[in-house]
N, C-alpha and C positions, 0 to 999 in steps of 0.2 A: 786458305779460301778468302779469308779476308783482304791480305796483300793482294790477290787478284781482283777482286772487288775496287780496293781503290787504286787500282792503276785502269781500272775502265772508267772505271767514273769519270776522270780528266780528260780523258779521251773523248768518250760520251759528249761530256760538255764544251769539250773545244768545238766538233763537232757540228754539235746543238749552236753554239756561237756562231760558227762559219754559216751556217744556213739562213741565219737571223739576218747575219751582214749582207749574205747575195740579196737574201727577200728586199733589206734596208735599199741595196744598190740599186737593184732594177725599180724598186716604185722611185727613187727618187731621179730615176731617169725618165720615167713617165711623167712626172714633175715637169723636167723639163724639157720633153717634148711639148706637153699640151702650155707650158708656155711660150715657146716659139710659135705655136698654132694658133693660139690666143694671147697676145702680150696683156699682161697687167693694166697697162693702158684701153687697150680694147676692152678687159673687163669693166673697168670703169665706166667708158663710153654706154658698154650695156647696159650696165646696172643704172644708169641716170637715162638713158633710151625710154626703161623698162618704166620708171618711176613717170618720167613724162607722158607716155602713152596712158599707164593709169590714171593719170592727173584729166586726159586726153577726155577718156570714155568717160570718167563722173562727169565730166563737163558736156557729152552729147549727150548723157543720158536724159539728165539738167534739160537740155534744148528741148528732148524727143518730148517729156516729159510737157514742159509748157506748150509746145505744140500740139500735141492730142487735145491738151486741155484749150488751145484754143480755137481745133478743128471742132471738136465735140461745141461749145457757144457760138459757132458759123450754122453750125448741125442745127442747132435748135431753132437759130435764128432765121434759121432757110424755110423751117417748118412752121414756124411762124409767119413768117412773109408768105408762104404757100395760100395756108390757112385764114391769111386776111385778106389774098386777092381772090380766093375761093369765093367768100363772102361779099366782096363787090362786084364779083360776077353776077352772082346769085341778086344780090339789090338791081343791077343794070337790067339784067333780063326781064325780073318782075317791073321794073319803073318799064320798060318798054311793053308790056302785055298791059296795060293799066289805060 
C-alpha cells in the first residue's frame, strides 16, 4: 500500500506542477497582450496625464473658490448701492414735496 502511495504522490505532483505552469503561461500571456494594448510608454503618458489633471482641478477649485468669494462682495455691494440710491430717492422726492 505504501509503494502505491508513493508512486502517486509524483504523479500527483507532476501533475499539480503542469497546471501551475499552464496557469503561469496563459496569465503571462495576458501580460503581454495588455502590453501591446497599452505599451509601458502609454502607461506612463497616463499616469503623469492623471497626476496633471489632478494638479488641473485643485487649481479650478482655487479659482471657483475666490470667485464665489468675490461674487458674494459684488453681492453685498450691489445691496448696498441699492439701499443708498433707495435713500436718495427718498431725500429727492421729500426735497421736491417741501
Amino acid at each position: 500500500m505504501r509503494a502505491l502511495n508513493a508512486e502517486t504522490e509524483p504523479t500527483r505532483t507532476q501533475k499539480e506542477v503542469f497546471a501551475h505552469r499552464q496557469r503561469i503561461g496563459e496569465l503571462m500571456g495576458q501580460l503581454r497582450d495588455f502590453d501591446l494594448m497599452v505599451p509601458g510608454e502609454s502607461v506612463q503618458h497616463l499616469s503623469t496625464e492623471n497626476t496633471t489633471l489632478k494638479h488641473r482641478v485643485r487649481q479650478l477649485a482655487q479659482e471657483h473658490r475666490k470667485l464665489q468669494e468675490r461674487l458674494e462682495g459684488a453681492r453685498s455691494n450691489l445691496r448696498f448701492a441699492d439701499k443708498h440710491i433707495a435713500d436718495l430717492e427718498v431725500r429727492l422726492l421729500e426735497r421736491d414735496q417741501t
